[in-house]
C-alpha positions as CSV (number, residue, x, y, z in Angstrom):
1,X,-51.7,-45.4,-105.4
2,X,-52.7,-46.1,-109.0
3,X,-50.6,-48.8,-110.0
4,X,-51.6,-50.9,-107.2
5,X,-55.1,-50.2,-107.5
6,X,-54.9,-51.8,-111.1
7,X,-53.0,-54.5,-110.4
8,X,-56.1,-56.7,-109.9
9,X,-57.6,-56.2,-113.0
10,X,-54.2,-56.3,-114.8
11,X,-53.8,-59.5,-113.0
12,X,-57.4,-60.7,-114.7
13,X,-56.4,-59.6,-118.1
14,X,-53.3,-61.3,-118.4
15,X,-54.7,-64.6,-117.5
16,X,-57.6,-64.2,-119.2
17,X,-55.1,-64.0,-122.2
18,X,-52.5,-66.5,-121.2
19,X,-54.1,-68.8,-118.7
20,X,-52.4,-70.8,-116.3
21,X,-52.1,-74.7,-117.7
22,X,-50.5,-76.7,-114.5
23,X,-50.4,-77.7,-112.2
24,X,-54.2,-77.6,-111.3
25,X,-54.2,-75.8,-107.9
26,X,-52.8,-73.0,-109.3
27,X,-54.5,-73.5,-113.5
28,X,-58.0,-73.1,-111.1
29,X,-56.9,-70.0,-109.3
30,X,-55.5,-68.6,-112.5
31,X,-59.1,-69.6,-114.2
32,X,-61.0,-68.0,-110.6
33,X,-58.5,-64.4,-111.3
34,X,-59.2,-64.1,-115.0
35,X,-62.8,-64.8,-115.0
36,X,-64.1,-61.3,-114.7
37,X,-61.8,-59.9,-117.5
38,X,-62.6,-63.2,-119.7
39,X,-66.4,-62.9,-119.3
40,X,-66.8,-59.4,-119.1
41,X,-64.1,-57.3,-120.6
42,X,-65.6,-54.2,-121.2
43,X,-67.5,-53.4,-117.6
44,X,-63.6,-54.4,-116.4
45,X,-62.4,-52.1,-119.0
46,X,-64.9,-49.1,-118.0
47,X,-63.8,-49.5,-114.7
48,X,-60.0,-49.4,-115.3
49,X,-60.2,-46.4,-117.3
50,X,-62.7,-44.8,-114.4
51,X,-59.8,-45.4,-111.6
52,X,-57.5,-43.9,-113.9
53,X,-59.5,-41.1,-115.2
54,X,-60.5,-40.1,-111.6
55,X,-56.6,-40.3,-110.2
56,X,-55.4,-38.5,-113.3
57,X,-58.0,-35.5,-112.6
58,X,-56.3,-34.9,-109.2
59,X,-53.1,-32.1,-109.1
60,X,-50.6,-32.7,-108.6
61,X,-49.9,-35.5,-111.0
62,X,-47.3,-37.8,-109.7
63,X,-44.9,-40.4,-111.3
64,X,-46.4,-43.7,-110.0
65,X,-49.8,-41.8,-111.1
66,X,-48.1,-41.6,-114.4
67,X,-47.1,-45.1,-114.0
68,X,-50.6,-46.4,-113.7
69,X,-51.6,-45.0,-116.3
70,X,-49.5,-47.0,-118.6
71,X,-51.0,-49.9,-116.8
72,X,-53.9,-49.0,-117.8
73,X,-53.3,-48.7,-121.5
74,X,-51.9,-52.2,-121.5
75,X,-54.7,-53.6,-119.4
76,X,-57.7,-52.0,-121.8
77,X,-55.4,-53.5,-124.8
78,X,-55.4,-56.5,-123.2
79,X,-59.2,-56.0,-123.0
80,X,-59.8,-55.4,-126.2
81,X,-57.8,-58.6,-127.3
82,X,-60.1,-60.3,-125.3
83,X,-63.2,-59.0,-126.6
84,X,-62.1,-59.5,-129.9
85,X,-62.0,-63.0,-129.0
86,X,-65.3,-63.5,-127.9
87,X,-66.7,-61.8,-131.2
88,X,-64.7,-64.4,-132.9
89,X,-66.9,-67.0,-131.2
90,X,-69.7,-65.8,-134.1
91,X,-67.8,-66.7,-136.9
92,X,-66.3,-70.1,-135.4
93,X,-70.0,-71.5,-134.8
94,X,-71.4,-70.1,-138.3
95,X,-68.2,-72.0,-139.6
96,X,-69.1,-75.0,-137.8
97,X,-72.5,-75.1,-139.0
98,X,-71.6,-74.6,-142.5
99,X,-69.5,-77.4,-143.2
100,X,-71.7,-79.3,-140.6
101,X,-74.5,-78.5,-143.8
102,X,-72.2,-78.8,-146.6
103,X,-71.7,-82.6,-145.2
104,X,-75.1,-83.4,-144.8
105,X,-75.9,-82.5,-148.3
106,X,-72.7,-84.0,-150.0
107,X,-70.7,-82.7,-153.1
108,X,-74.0,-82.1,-155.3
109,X,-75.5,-80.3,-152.6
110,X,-78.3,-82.7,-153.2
111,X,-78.0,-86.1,-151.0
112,X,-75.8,-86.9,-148.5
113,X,-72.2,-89.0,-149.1
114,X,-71.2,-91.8,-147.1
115,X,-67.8,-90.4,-146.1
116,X,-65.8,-91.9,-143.3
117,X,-65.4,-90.1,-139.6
118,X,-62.1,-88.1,-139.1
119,X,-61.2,-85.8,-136.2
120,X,-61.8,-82.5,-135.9
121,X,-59.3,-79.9,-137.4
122,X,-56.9,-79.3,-134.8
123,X,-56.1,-76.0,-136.8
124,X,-59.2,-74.1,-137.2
125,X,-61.3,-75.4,-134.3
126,X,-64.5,-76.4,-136.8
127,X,-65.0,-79.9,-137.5
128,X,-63.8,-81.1,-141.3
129,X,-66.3,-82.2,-143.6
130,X,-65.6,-85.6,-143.9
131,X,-67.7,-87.3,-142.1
132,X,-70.8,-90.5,-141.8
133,X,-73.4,-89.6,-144.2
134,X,-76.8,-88.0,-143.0
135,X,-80.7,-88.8,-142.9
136,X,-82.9,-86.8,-144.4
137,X,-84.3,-85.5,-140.6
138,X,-80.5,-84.6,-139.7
139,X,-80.1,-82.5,-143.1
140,X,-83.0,-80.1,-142.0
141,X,-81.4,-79.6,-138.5
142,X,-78.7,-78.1,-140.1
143,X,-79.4,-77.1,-144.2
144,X,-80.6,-74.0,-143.6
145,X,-78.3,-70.6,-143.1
146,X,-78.5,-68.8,-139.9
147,X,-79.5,-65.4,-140.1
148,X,-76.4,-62.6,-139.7
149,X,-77.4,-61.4,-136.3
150,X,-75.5,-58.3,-135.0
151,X,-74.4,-58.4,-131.2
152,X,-76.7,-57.0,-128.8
153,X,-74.6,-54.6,-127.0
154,X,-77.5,-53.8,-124.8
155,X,-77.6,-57.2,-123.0
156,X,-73.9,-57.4,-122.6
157,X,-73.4,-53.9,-121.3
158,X,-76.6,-53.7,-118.9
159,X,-77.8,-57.0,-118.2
160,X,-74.7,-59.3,-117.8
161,X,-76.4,-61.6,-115.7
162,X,-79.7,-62.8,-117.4
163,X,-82.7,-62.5,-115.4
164,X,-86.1,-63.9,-115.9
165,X,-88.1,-62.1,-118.7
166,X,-91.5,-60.8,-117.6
167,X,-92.7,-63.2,-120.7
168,X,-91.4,-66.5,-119.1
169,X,-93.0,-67.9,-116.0
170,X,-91.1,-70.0,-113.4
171,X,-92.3,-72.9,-111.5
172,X,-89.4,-73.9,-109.2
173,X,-88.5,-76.3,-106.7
174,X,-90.5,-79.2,-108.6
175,X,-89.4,-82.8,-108.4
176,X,-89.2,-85.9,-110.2
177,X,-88.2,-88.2,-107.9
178,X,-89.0,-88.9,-104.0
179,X,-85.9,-87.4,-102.8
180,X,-87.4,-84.1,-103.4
181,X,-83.6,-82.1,-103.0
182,X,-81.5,-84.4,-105.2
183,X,-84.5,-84.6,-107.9
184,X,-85.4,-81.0,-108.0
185,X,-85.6,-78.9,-111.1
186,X,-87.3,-75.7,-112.2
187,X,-89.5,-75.3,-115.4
188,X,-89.6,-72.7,-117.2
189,X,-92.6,-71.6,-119.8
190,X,-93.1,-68.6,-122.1
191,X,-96.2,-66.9,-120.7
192,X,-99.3,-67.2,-122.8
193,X,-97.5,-70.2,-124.7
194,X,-101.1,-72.1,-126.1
195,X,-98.3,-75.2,-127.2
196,X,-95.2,-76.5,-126.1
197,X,-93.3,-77.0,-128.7
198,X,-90.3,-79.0,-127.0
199,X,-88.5,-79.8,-124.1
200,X,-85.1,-78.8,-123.8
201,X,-83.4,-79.9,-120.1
202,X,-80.3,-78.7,-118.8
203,X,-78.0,-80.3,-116.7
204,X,-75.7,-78.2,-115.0
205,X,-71.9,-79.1,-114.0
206,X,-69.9,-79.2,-110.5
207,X,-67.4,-81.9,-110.4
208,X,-70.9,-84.2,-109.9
209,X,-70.6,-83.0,-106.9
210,X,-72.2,-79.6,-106.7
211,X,-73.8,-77.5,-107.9
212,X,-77.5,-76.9,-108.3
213,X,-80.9,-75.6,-110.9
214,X,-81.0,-72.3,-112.6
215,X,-77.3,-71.0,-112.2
216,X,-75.9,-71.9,-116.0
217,X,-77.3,-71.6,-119.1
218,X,-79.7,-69.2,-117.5
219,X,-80.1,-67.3,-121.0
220,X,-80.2,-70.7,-123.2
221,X,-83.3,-71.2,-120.8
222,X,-84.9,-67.9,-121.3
223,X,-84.7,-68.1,-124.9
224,X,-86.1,-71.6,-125.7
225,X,-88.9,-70.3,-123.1
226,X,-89.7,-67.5,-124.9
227,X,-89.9,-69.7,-128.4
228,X,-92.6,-72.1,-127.2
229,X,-90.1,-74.8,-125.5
230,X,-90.4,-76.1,-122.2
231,X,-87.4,-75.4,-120.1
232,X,-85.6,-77.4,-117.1
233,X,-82.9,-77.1,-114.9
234,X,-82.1,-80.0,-113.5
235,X,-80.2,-81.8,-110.7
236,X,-79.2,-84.9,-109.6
237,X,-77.9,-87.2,-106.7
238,X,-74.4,-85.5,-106.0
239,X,-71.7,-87.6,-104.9
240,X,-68.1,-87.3,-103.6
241,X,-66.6,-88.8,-106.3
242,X,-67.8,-89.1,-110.1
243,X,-67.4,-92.5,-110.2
244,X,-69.3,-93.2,-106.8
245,X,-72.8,-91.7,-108.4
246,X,-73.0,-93.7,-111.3
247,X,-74.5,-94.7,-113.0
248,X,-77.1,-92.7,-110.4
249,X,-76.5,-89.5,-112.2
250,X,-77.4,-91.4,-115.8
251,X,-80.8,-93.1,-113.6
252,X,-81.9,-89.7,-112.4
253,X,-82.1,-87.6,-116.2
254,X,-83.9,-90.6,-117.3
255,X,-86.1,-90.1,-114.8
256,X,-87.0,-86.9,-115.2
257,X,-87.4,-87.9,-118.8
258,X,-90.3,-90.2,-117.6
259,X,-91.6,-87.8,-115.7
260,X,-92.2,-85.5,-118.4
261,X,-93.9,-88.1,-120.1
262,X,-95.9,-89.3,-117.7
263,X,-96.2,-86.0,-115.4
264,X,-96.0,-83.3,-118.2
265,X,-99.3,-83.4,-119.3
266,X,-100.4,-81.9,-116.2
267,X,-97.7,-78.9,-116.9
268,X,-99.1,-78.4,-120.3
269,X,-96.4,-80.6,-121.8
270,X,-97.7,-83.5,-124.4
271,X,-96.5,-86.7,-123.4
272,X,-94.6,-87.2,-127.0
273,X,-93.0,-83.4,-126.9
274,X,-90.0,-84.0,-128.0
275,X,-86.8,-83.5,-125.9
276,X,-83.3,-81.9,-126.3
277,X,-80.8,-82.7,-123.4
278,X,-78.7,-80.2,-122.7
279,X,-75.4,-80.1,-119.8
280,X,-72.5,-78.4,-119.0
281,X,-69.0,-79.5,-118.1
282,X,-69.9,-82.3,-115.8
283,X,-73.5,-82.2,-116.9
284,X,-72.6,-82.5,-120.6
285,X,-71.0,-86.2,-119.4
286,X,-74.7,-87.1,-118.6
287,X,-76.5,-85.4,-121.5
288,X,-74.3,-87.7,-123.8
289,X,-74.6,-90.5,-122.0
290,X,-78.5,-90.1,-121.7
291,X,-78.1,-89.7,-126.0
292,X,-76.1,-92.4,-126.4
293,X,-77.8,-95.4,-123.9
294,X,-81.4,-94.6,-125.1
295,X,-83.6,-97.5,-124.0
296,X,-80.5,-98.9,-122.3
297,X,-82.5,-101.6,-119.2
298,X,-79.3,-101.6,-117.5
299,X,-79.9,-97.2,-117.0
300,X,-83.7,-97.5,-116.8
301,X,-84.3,-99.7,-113.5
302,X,-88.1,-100.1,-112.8
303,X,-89.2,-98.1,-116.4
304,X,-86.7,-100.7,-118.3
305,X,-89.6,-100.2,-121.6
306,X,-89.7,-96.5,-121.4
307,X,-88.3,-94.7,-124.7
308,X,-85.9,-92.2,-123.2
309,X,-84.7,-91.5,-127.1
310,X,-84.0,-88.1,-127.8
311,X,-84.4,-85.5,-130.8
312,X,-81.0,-84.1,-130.2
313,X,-78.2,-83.5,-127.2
314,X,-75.7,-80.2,-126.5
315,X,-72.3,-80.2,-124.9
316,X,-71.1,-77.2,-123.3
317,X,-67.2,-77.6,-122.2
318,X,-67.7,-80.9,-121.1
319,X,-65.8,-83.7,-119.6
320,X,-66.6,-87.3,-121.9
321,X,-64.3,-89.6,-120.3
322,X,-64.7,-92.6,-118.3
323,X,-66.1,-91.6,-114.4
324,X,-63.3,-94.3,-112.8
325,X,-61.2,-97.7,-113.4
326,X,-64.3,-99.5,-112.2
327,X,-66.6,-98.2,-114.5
328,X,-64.7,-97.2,-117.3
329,X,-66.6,-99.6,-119.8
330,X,-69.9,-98.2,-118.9
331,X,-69.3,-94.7,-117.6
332,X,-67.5,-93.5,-120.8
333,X,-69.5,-92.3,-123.8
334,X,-67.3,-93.2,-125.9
335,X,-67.9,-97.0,-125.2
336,X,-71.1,-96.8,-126.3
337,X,-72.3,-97.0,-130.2
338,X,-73.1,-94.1,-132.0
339,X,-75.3,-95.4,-134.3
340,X,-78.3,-94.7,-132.3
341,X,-77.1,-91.0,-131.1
342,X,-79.4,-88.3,-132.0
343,X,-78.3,-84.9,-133.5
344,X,-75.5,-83.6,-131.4
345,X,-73.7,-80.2,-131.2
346,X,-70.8,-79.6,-129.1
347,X,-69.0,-76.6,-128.3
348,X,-66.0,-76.3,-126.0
349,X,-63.8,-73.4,-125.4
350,X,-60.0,-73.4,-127.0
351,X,-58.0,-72.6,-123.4
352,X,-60.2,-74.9,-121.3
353,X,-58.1,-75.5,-118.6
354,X,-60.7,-77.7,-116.4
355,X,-61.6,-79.9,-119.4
356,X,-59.4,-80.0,-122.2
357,X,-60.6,-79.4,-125.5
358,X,-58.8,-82.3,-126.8
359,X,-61.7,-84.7,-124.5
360,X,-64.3,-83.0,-127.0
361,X,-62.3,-84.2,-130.3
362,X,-61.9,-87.4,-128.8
363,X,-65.6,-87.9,-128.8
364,X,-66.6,-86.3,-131.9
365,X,-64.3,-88.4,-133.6
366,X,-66.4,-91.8,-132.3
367,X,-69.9,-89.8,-132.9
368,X,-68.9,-89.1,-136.8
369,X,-67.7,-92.4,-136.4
370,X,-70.7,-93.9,-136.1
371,X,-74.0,-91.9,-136.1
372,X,-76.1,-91.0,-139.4
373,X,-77.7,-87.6,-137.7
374,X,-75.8,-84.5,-137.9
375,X,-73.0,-84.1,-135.4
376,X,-71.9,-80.0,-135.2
377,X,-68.6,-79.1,-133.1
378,X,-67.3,-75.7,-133.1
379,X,-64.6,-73.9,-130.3
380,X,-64.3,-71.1,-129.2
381,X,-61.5,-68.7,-129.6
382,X,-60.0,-68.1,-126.4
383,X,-63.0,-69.7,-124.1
384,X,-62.7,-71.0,-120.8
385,X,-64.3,-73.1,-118.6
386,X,-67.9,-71.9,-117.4
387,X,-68.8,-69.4,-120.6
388,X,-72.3,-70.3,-119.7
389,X,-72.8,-67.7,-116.9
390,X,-73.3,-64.3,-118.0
391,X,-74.5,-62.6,-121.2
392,X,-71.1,-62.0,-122.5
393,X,-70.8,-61.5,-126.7
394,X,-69.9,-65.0,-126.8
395,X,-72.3,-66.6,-125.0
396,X,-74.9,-64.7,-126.9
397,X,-73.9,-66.1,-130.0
398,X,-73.7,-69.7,-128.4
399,X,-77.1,-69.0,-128.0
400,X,-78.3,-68.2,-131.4
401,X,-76.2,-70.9,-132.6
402,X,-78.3,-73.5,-130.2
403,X,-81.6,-71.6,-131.6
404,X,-80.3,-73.0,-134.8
405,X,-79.8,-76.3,-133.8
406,X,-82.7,-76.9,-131.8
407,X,-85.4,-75.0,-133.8
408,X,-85.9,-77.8,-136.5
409,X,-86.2,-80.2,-133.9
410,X,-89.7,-78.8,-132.4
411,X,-92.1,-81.0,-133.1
412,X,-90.3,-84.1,-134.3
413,X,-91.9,-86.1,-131.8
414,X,-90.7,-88.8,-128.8
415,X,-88.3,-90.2,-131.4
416,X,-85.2,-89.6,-132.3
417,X,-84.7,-88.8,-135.9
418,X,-82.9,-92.0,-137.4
């Protein structure tokens, strides 16, 4: 019957719009069922109005048939709510930019104004202007205006998942450290590349305790790739709780740091290319911590007078609290100055259910605080947990708005701009 063949994806939409907050056994199934009408709304949609087209065709036409039907209509305007959502995602990062530009170059428009740090609005889901004033290196990372790029409908429709481009070569299964499974991480150049321009590393997420290289932020990857960067996906040493791997996690991205300053030479990458950390959900924890302990002895044993500094750090729907009791005055980023941090942007997703956006506030609130580089923080409309994963409208504009943020970083060299 019709109505119970749509019942799934009903199921998906609703969620997708109205997601399931608590408890959390039944907020992660509820995040599991909507996924595929979150993510991908119109292949969900073209397949609702298929079933129905194809049942509807049939004689004789029956009531429940009838029935279905008008499940379908509300489940495609369901749809479309949701894919007006993820379009929105555009203008919530160009917003976030803006007044991310408009405080770097104060009320003249000329030199930055020492303002003090307030939180982000909890209204619009941009970041207010108020905020520490800026160095003349965090002003370029975020001065100039983005160009108005139109959705490529292509990618989203055909190519949801983003494979490799024939332009950008792999090199998988490398290693930085002598436990070749826990230190692997895959490298990514654009073919033909004569000169790395940067390094951007991902970290991906999994509770710290799975997870593995090259399954989120596969299309952030490509891009930088394809732009002259140098692009990893890392692991690290897993554990069964957060707490009981750290600060291990923290140890092995600095590592890998090292190693691309020490091994990356022989990978075509100059030892002074300089390096964006990028991590999602649990591996945006460690990408913030790795920006805000750089040079930190008590992170770096044996290569304690290595400069692990970086040019700038990404959060995508990330967890920034403390890992456990035990370790809450070292495993927390926000125990640790910002007056070092490098250029950060972070973007989380509005109905996060897994990390809640209010974590991401929380920390832009000590950044802008504290740190004199540019700190950008935009949400999403309606984003979830894992937005990473496929080419949806959103993501795609998550990735021009990183192409923004990294691309006046190339080329600023092993230092952090101060």
């Amino acid at each position: 019957m019709l109505p119970l063949l749509l019942v799934p994806p009903a199921l998906s939409t609703a969620l997708a719009l109205s997601p399931v907050r608590a408890p959390f056994p039944a907020a992660a199934a509820g995040w599991a069922i909507g996924l595929p009408a979150l993510e991908m709304p119109l292949h969900v949609g073209v397949g609702v109005a298929a079933a129905t087209a194809t049942r509807l065709a049939r004689r004789p036409v029956t009531g429940a048939d009838l029935a279905g039907a008008g499940l379908a209509a509300l489940t495609c305007a369901g749809l479309a709510v949701v894919q007006a959502r993820q379009l929105a995602a555009h203008r919530a990062l160009e917003r976030a930019f803006d007044e991310s530009a408009r405080a770097d170059a104060g009320p003249t428009g000329s030199a930055p104004v020492e303002r003090s740090g307030t939180a982000p609005d909890e209204r619009s889901g941009t970041a207010p202007v108020e905020r520490t004033g800026q160095g003349a290196a965090g002003r370029m990372t975020t001065t100039k205006s983005a160009a108005r790029r139109r959705t490529p409908w292509q990618k989203v429709l055909l190519q949801p998942w983003p494979l490799r481009p024939r332009d950008v070569e792999a090199r998988t299964r490398l290693a930085y450290g002598p436990d070749a499974r826990a230190t692997r991480f895959d490298l990514y150049t654009g073919r033909g590349t004569e000169s790395i321009r940067g390094v951007v590393i991902h970290i991906h997420g999994g509770h710290f305790r799975a997870g593995g290289p090259s399954r989120e932020s596969r299309a952030m990857l490509f891009d930088h790739a394809l732009r002259g960067w140098a692009a990893i996906s890392t692991t690290y040493h897993l554990s069964s709780t957060p707490e009981a791997g750290f600060p291990q996690h923290l140890v092995d991205v600095k590592r890998l740091i090292r190693w691309i300053r020490t091994e990356g030479p022989a990978h075509g990458i100059p030892a002074d290319a300089p390096i964006v950390v990028a991590g999602s959900s649990a591996g945006a924890h460690i990408a913030m911590m790795t920006a805000l302990t750089a040079g930190d002895p008590r992170f770096q044993p044996g290569f304690e007078d290595l400069d692990t500094s970086l040019a700038g750090a990404i959060g995508l729907y990330g967890y920034y609290g403390r890992l456990g009791a035990a370790t809450k005055d070292l495993s927390d980023p926000v125990r640790h100055p910002a007056e070092g941090a490098p250029p950060i942007a972070i973007i989380h997703g509005t109905d996060d259910m897994y990390t809640p956006v209010k974590g991401s506030r929380r920390l832009v609130r000590h950044l802008r605080g504290g740190s004199s580089n540019p700190v950008v923080y935009a949400e999403l409309p309606g984003a979830q947990h894992g937005f990473d994963a496929v080419q949806s409208a959103r993501y795609l504009a998550v990735i021009a708005a990183l192409r923004r943020f990294t691309e006046p970083l190339a080329g600023s060299g092993v230092m952090s701009p101060r």
